[in-house]
N, CA, C and O of each residue as an XYZ file, in Angstrom:
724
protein
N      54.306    119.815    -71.128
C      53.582    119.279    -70.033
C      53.429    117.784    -70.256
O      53.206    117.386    -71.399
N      53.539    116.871    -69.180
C      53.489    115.500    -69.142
C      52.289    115.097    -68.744
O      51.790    115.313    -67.639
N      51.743    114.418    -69.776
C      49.946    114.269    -69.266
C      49.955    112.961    -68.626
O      48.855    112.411    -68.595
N      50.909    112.347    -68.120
C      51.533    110.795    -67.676
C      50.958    111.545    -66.100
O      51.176    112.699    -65.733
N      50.275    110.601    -65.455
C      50.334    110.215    -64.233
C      50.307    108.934    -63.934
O      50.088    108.036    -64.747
N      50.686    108.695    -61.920
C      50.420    107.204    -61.897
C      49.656    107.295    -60.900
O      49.412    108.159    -60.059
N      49.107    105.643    -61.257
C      48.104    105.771    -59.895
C      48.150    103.685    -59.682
O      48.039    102.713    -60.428
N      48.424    103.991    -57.931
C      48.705    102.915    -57.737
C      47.320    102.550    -56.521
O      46.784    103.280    -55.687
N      47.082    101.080    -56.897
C      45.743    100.225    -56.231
C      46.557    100.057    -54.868
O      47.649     99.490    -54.888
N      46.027    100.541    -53.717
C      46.203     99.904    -52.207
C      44.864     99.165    -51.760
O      43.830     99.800    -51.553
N      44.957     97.676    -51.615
C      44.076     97.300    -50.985
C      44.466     96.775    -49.238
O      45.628     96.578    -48.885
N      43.514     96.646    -48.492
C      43.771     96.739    -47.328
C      42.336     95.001    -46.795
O      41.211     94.858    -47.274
N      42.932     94.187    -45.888
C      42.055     93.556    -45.430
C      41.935     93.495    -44.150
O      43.095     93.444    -43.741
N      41.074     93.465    -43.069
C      41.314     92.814    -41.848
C      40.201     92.637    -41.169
O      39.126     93.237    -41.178
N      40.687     91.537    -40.450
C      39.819     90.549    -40.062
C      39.713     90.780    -38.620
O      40.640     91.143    -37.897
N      38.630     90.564    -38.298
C      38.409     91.252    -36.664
C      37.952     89.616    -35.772
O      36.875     89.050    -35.964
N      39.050     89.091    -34.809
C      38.954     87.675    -34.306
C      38.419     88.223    -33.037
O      38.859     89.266    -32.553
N      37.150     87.287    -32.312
C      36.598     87.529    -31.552
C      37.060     86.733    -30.310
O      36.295     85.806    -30.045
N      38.123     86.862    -29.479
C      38.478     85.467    -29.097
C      37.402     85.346    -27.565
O      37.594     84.567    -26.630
N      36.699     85.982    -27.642
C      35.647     85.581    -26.541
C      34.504     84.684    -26.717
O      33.840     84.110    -25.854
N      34.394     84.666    -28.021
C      33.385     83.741    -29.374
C      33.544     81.987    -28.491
O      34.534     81.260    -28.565
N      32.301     81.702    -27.743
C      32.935     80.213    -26.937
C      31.185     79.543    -27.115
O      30.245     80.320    -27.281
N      31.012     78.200    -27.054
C      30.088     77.509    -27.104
C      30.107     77.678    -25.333
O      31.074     77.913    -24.608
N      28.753     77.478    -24.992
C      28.030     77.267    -23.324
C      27.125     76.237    -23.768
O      26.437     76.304    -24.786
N      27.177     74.939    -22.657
C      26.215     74.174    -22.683
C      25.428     74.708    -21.104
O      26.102     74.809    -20.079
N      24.066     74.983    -21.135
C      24.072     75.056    -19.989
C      22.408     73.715    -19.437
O      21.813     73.214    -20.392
N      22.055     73.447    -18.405
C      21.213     72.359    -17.919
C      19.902     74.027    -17.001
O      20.459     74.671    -16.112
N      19.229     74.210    -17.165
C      17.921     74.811    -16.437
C      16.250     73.681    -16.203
O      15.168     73.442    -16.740
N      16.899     73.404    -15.292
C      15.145     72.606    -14.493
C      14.580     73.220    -13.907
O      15.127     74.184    -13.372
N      12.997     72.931    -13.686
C      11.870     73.451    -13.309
C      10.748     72.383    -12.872
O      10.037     71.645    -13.554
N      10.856     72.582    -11.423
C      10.007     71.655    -11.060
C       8.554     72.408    -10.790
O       8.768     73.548    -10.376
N       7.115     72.105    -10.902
C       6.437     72.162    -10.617
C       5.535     71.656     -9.938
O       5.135     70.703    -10.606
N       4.838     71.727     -8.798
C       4.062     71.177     -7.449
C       3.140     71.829     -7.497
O       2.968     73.044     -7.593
N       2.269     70.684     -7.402
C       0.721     71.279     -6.604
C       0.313     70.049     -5.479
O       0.340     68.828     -5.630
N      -0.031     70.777     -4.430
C      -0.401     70.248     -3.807
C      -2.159     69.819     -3.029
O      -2.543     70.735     -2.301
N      -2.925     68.894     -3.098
C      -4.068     68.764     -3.065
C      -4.500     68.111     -1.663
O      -4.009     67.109     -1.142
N      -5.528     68.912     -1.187
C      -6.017     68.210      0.169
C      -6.700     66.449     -0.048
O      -6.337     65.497     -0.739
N      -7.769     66.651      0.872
C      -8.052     65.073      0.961
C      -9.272     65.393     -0.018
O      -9.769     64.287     -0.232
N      -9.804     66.091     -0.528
C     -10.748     66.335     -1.160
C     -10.677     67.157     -2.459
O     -11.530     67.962     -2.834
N      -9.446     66.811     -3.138
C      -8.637     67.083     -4.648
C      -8.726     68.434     -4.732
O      -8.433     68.932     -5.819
N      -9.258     69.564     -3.327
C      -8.548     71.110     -3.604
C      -7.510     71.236     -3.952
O      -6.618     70.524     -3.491
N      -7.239     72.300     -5.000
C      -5.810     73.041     -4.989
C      -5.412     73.676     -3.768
O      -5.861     74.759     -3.390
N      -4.243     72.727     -2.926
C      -4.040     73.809     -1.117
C      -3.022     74.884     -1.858
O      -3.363     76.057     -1.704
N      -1.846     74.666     -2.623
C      -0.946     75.686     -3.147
C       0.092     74.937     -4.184
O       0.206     73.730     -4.396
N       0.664     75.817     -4.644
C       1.151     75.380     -6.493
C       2.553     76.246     -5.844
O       2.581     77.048     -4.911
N       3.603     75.781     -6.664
C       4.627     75.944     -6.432
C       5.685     75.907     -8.169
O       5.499     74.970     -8.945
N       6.505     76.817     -8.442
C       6.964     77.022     -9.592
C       8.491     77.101     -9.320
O       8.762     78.285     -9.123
N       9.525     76.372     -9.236
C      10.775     76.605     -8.650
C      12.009     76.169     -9.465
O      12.139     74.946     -9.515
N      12.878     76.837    -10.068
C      14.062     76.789    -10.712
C      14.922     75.409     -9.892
O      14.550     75.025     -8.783
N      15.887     74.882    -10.496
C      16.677     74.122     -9.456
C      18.023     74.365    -10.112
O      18.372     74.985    -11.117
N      18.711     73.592     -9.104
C      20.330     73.419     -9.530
C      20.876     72.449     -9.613
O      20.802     71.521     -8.807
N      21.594     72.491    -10.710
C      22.190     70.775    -11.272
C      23.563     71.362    -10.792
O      24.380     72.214    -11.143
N      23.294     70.094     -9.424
C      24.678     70.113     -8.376
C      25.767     69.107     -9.600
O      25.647     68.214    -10.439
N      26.846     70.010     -8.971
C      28.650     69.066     -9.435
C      28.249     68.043     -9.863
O      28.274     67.909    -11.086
N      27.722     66.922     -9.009
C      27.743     65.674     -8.903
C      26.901     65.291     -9.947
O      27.253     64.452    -10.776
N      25.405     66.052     -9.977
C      24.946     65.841    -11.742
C      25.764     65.873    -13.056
O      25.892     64.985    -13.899
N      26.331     67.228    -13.015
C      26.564     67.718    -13.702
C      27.800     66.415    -14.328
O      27.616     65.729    -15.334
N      28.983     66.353    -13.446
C      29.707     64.983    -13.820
C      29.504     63.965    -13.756
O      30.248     63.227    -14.402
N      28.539     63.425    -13.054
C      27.789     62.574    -13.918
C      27.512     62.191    -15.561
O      27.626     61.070    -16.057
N      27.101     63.492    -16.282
C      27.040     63.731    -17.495
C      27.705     63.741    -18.239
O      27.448     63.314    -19.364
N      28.790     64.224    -17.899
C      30.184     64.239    -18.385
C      30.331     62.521    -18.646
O      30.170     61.837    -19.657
N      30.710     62.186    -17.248
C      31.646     61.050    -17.418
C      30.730     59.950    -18.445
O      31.156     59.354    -19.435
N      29.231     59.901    -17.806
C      28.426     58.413    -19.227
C      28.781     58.854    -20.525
O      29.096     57.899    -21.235
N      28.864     60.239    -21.247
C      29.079     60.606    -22.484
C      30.331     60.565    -22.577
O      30.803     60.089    -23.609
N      31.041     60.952    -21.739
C      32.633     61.199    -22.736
C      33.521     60.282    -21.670
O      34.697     60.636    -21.740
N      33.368     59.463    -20.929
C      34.261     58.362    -19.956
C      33.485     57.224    -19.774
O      33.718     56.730    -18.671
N      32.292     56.342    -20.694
C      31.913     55.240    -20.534
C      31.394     55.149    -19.166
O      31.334     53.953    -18.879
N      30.937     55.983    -18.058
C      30.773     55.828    -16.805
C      28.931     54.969    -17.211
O      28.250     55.217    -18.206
N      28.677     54.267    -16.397
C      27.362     53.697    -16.747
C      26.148     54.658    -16.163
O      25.904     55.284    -15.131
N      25.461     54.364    -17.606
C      24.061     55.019    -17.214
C      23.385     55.031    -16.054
O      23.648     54.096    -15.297
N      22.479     55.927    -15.643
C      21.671     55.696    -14.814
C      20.204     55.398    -16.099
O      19.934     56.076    -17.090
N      19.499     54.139    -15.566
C      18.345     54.136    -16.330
C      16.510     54.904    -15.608
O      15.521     55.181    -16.288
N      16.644     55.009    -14.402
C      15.673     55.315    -13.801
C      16.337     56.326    -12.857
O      17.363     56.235    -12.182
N      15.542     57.211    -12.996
C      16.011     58.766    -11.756
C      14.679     58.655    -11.019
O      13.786     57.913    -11.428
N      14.567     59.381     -9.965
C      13.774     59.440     -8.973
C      13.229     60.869     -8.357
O      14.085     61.742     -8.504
N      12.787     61.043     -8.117
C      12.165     62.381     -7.369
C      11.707     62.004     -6.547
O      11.089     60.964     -6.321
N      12.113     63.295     -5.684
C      12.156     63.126     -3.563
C      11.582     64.509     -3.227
O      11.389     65.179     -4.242
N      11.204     65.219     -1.884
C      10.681     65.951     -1.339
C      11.775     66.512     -0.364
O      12.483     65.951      0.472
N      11.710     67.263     -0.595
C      12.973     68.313      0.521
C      12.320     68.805      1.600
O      11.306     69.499      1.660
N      13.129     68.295      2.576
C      13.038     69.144      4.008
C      13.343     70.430      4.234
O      13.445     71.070      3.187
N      13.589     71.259      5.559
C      14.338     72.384      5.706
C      15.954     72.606      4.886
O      16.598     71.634      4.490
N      16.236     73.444      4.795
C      17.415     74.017      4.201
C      17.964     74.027      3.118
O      17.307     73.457      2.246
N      19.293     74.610      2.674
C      19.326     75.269      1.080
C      20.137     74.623      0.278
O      21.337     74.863      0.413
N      19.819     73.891     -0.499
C      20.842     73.433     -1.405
C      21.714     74.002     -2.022
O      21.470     75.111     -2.497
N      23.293     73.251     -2.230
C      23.972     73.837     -2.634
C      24.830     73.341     -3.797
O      24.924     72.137     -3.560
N      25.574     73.613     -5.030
C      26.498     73.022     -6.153
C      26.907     71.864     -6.047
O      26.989     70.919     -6.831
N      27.305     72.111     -4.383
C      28.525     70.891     -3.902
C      27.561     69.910     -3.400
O      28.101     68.857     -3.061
N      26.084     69.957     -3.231
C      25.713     68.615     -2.080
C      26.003     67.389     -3.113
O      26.297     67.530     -4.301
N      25.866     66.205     -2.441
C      25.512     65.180     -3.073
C      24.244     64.764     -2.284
O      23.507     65.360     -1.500
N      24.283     63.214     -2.917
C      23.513     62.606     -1.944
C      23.768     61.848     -0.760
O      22.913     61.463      0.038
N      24.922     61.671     -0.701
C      25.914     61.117      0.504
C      25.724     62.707      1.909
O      25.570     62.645      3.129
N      25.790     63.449      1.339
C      26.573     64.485      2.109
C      25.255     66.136      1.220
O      25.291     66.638      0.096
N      24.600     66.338      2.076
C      24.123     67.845      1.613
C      23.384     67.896      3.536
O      22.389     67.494      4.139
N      24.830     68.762      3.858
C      24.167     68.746      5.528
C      23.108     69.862      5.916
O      22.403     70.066      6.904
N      23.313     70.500      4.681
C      22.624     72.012      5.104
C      20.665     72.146      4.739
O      19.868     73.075      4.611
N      20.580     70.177      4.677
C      19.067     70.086      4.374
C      18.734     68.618      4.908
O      19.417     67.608      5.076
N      17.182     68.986      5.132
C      17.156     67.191      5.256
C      16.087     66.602      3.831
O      15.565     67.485      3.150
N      15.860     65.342      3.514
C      14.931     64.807      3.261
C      13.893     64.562      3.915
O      13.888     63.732      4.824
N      12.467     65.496      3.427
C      11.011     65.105      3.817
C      10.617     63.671      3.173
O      10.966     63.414      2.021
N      10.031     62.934      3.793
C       9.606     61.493      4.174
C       8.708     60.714      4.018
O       8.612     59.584      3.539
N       7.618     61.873      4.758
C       6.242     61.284      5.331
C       5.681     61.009      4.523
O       4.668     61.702      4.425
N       5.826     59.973      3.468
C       4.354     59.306      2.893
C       4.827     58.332      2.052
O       6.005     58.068      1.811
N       3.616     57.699      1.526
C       3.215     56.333      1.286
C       4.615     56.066      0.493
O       5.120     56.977     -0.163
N       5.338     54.534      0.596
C       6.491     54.034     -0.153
C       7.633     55.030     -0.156
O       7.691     55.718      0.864
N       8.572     55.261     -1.099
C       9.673     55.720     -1.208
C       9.444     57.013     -2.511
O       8.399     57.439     -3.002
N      10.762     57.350     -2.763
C      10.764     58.419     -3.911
C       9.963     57.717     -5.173
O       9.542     56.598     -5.470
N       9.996     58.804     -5.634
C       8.632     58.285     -6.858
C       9.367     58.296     -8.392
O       9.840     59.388     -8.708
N       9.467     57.528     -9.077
C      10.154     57.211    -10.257
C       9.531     58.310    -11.345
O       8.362     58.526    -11.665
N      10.912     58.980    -11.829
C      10.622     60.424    -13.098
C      10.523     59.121    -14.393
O      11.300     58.269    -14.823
N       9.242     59.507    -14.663
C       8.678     58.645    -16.391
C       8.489     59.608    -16.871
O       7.490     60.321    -16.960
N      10.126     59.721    -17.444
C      10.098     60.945    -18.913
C       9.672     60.681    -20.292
O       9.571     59.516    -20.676
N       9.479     61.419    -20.870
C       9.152     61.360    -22.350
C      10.245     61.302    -23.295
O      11.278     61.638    -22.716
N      10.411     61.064    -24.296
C      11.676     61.317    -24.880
C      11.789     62.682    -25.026
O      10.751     63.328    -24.883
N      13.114     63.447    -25.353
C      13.768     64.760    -25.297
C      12.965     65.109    -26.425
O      12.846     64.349    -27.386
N      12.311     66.424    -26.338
C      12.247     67.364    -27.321
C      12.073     68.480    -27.460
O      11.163     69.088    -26.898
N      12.953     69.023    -28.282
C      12.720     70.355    -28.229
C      13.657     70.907    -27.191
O      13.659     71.988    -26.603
N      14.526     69.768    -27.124
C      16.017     70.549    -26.202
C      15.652     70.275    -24.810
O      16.194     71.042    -24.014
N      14.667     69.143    -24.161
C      13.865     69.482    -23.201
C      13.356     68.056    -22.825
O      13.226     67.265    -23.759
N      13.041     67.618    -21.507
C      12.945     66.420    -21.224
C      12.058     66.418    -19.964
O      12.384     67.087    -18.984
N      10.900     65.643    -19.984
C      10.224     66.276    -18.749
C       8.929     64.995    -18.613
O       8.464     64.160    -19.389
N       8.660     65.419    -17.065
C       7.403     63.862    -16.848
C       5.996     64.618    -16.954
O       5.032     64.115    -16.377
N       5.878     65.555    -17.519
C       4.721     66.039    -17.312
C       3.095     65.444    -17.567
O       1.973     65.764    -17.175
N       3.716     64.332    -18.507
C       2.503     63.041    -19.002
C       2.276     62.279    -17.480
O       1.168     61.817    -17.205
N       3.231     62.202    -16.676
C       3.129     61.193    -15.944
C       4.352     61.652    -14.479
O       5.495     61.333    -14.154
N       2.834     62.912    -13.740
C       3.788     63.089    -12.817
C       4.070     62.593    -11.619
O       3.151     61.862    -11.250
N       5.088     62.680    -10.710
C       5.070     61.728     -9.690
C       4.282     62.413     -8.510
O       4.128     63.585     -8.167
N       3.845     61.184     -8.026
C       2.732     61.086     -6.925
C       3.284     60.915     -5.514
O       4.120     60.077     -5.175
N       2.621     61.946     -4.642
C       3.328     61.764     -3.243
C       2.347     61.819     -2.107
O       2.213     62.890     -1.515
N       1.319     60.270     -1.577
C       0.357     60.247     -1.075
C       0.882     61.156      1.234
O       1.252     60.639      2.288
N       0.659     62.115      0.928
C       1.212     62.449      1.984
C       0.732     61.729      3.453
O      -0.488     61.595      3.543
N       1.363     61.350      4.371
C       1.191     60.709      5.401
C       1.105     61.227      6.927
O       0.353     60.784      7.795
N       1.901     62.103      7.033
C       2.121     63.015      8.173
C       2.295     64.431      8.228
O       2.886     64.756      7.198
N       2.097     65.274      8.833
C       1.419     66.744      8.767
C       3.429     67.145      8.860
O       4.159     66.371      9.478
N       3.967     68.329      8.200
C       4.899     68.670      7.968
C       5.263     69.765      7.040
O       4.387     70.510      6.602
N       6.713     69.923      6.666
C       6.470     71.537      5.957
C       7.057     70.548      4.732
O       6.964     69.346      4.985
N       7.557     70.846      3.640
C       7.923     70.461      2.420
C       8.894     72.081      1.856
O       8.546     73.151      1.356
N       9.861     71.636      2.170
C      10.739     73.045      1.495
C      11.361     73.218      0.087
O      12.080     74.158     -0.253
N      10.928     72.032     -0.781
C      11.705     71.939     -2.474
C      11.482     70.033     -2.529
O      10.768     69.246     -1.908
N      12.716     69.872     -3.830
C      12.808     68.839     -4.379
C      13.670     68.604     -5.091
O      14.116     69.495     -5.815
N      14.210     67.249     -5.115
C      15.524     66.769     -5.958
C      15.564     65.678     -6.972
O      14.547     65.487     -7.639
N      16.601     64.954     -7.163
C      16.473     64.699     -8.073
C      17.304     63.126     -8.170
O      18.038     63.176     -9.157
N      17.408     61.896     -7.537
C      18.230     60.998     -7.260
C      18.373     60.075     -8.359
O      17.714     60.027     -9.398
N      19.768     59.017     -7.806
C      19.910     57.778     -8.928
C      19.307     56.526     -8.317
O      19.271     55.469     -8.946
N      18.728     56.684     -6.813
C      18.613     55.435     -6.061
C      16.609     55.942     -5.550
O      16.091     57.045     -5.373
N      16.035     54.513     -5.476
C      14.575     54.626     -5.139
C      14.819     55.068     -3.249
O      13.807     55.221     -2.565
N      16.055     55.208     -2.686
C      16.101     55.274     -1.136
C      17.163     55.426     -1.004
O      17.920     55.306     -1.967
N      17.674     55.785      0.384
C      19.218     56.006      0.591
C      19.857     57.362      0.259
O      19.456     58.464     -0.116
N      21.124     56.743      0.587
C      22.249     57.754      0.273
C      23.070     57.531     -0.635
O      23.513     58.580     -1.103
N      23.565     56.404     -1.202
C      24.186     55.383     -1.648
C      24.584     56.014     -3.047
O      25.697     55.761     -3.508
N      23.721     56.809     -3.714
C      23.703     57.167     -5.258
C      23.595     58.774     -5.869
O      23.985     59.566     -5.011
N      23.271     59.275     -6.818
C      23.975     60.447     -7.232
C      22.881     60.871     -6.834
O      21.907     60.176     -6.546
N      22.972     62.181     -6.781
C      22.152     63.342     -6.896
C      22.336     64.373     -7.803
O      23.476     64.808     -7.962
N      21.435     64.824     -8.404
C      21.234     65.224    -10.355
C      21.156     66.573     -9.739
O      22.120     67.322     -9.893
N      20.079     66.990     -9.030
C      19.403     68.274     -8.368
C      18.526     68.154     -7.240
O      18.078     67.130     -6.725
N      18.303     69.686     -6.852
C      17.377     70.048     -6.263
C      17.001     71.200     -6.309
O      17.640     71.917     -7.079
N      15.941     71.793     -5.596
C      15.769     73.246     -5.464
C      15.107     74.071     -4.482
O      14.121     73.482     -4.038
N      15.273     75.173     -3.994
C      14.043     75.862     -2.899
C      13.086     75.938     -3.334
O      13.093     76.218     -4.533
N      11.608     75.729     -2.608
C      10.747     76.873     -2.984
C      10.966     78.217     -2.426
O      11.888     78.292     -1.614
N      10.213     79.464     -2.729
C      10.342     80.851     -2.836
C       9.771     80.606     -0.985
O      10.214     81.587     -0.387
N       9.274     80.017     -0.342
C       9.082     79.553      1.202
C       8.649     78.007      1.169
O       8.428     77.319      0.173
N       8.580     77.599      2.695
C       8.268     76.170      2.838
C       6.727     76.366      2.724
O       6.092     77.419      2.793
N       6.258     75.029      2.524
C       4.952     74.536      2.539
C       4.869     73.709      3.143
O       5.586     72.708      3.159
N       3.386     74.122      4.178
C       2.729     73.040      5.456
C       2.047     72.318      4.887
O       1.015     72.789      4.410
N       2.372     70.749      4.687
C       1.363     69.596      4.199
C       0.693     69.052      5.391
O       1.121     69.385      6.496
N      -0.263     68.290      5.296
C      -1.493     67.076      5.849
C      -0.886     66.176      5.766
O       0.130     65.979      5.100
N      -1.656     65.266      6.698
C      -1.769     63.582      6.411
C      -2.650     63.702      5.707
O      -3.449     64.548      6.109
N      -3.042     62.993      4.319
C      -4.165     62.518      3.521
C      -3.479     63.838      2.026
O      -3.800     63.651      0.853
N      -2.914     64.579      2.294
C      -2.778     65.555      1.115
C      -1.769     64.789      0.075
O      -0.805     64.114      0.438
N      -2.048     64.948     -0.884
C      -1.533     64.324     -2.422
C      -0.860     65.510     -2.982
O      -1.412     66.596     -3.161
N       0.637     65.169     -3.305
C       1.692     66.335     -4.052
C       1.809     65.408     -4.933
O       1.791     64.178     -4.943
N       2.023     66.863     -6.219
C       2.117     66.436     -8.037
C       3.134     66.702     -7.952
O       3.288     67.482     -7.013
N       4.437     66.365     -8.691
C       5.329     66.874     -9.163
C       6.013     66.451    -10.214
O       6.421     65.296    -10.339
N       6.220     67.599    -11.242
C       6.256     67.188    -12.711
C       7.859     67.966    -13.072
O       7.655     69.086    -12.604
N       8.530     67.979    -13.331
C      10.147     68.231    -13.425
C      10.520     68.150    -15.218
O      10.148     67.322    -16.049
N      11.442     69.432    -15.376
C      11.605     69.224    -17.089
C      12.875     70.021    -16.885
O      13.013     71.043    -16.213
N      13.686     69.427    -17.521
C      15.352     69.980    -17.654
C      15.136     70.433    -19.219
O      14.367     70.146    -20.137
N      16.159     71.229    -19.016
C      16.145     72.328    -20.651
C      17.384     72.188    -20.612
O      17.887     72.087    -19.493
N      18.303     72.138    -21.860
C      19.792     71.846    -22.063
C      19.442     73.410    -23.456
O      18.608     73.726    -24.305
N      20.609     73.865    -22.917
C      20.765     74.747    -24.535
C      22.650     75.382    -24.618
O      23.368     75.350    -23.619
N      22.988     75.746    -25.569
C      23.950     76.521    -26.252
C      23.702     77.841    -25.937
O      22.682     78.420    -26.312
N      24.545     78.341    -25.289
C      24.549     79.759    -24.983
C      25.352     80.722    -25.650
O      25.292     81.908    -25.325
């Protein structure tokens, strides 16, 4: 009898490639409104997601990765009737108008520096001394204090319109969130 056996090592490796495995940058804003009569009541508060139209969005693109020039001051405006969409700009979003009625022009966003992935005026929100009785349907987000002339970053619905006063005062405080998905 042959007490000889053999015994041979099989090792085996494999590697499991995920090719769906992808970085997402994505932009989520949130504007918040309250709106106050002539006598600093709360009339109604408003909590509304927005959308960072095309035209934001490349915007972003091009100052970071094509030298396109900064914008140093953005603006916040008051939306009229109708729904914003990816594609508006500020030249061209027919399917809405700009609300108006009150004291001076759009009101300058004084952000804080980014933190926490997150950028927002909530120290210092913009003021909108209302002038004429009207509905207020959302809010956006411009490169110009007036006009058409310049980009548009965003805007958004509220969940319905809101009936303002003459004499009523709107807050609005706006914070973009950037993250990796």
């Amino acid at each position: 009898m042959n007490g000889k056996f053999k015994m041979k090592d099989k090792t085996e490796a494999n590697m499991v490639v995920k090719p769906d495995l992808q970085s997402e940058l994505t932009f989520m804003g949130v504007y918040k409104v309250d709106c106050f009569d002539k006598n600093d009541n709360l009339k109604w508060s408003e909590i509304a997601k927005n959308t960072v139209v095309d035209e934001g969005i490349n915007h972003i693109l091009d100052v970071q990765f094509h030298a396109e020039t900064q914008v140093t001051t953005w603006y916040i405006g008051l939306k009229g009737a109708g729904t914003e969409a990816a594609g508006d700009t500020l030249a061209s979003h027919g399917t809405w108008t700009e609300f108006t009625d009150y004291t001076g022009s759009r009101q300058a966003f004084v952000e804080a520096a980014a933190a926490a992935k997150s950028i927002t005026n909530s120290a210092s929100p913009a003021v909108f001394n209302i002038t004429g009785s009207g509905t207020v349907a959302g809010c956006m987000i411009s490169s110009v204090l007036s006009g058409t002339s310049g980009k548009l970053f965003s805007a958004t619905d509220f969940a319905s319109s809101r009936t303002v006063a003459n004499t009523d005062v709107i807050n609005v405080t706006w914070t973009l969130t950037g993250a990796d998905a």
